[in-house]
Structure formats: structure tokens, C-alpha cells
N, C-alpha and C positions, 0 to 999 in steps of 0.2 A: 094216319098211321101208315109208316112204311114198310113194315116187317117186324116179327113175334121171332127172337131167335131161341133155342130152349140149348141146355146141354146136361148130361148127367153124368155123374161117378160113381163109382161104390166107396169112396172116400176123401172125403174133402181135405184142400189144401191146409186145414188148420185142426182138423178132428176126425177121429176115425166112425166118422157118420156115413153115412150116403148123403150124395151132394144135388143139386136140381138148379140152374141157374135158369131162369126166365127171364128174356128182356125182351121190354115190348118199343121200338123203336121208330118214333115220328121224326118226320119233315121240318124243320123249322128253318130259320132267316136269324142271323146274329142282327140286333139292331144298335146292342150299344151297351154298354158294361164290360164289366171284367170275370173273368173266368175263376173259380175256384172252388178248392175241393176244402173238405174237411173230412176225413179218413185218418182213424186214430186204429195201428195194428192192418192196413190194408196191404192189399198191394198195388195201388196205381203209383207208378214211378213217376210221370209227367204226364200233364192234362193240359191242353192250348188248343184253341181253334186255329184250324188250317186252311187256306181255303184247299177245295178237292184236287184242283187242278195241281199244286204242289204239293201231294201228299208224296207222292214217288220221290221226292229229293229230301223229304224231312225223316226218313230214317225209318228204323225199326220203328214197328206198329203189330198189335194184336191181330192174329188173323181175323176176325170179330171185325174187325174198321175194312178192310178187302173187301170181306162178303158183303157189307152193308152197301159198301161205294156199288158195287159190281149190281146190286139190287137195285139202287138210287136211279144207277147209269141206266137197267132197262124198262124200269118205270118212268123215266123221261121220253123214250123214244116213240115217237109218233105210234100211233096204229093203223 
């Protein structure tokens, strides 16, 4: 496990609920397959594996994918 990110609202983007988002986010290695979503009413506009190193030139991204890399970045660094 790489990081637990939480967020909350007092109403979410699709109902006048209070909203809780928890994502708990591991480490993994692409080894081979194809990427795909199935999201019926979502909002993910585009999903593809990138490697890190060119995320800075593949465009707009979630602030969510920053914080994760910036997290990645200082749990790789020696101690």
C-alpha cells in the first residue's frame, strides 16, 4: 500500500447527499493486458497507463494523480 487518500463534501457531484471519497492506493508493475473501464453515468473522461516519467507532457490530470506521483516520488528515496 502506497497511500489512503480521503475527501469529503457536503454534496456530492450527482445528489444532494454528503459525499466521502476513500481511496486506498498500492504500488503495482503493468505486466501485460489492456486497460479498461466500464463506468455507466461516471465521470472518468480518459483512463491509460502512462509511464511517470511523461505524465508532465500527457496533459491535464486530476490533482489526485500529482499528489500520488509526489507520494511515490518520496517513498522511493533512499533513507
Amino acid at each position: 500500500m502506497l497511500t489512503v487518500s480521503t475527501r469529503t463534501a457536503e454534496r456530492s457531484f450527482q445528489r444532494d447527499l454528503p459525499f466521502q471519497a476513500v481511496r486506498v492506493v498500492y504500488e503495482a508493475q503493468v505486466v501485460g493486458g489492456t486497460l479498461g473501464t466500464l463506468e455507466v453515468d461516471g465521470t472518468t473522461d480518459r483512463a491509460e497507463w502512462i509511464p511517470i516519467d511523461a505524465l508532465d507532457a500527457a496533459g491535464p490530470r486530476a490533482d489526485l494523480v500529482s499528489d500520488l506521483v509526489a507520494t511515490w516520488r518520496a517513498a522511493a528515496q533512499p533513507s
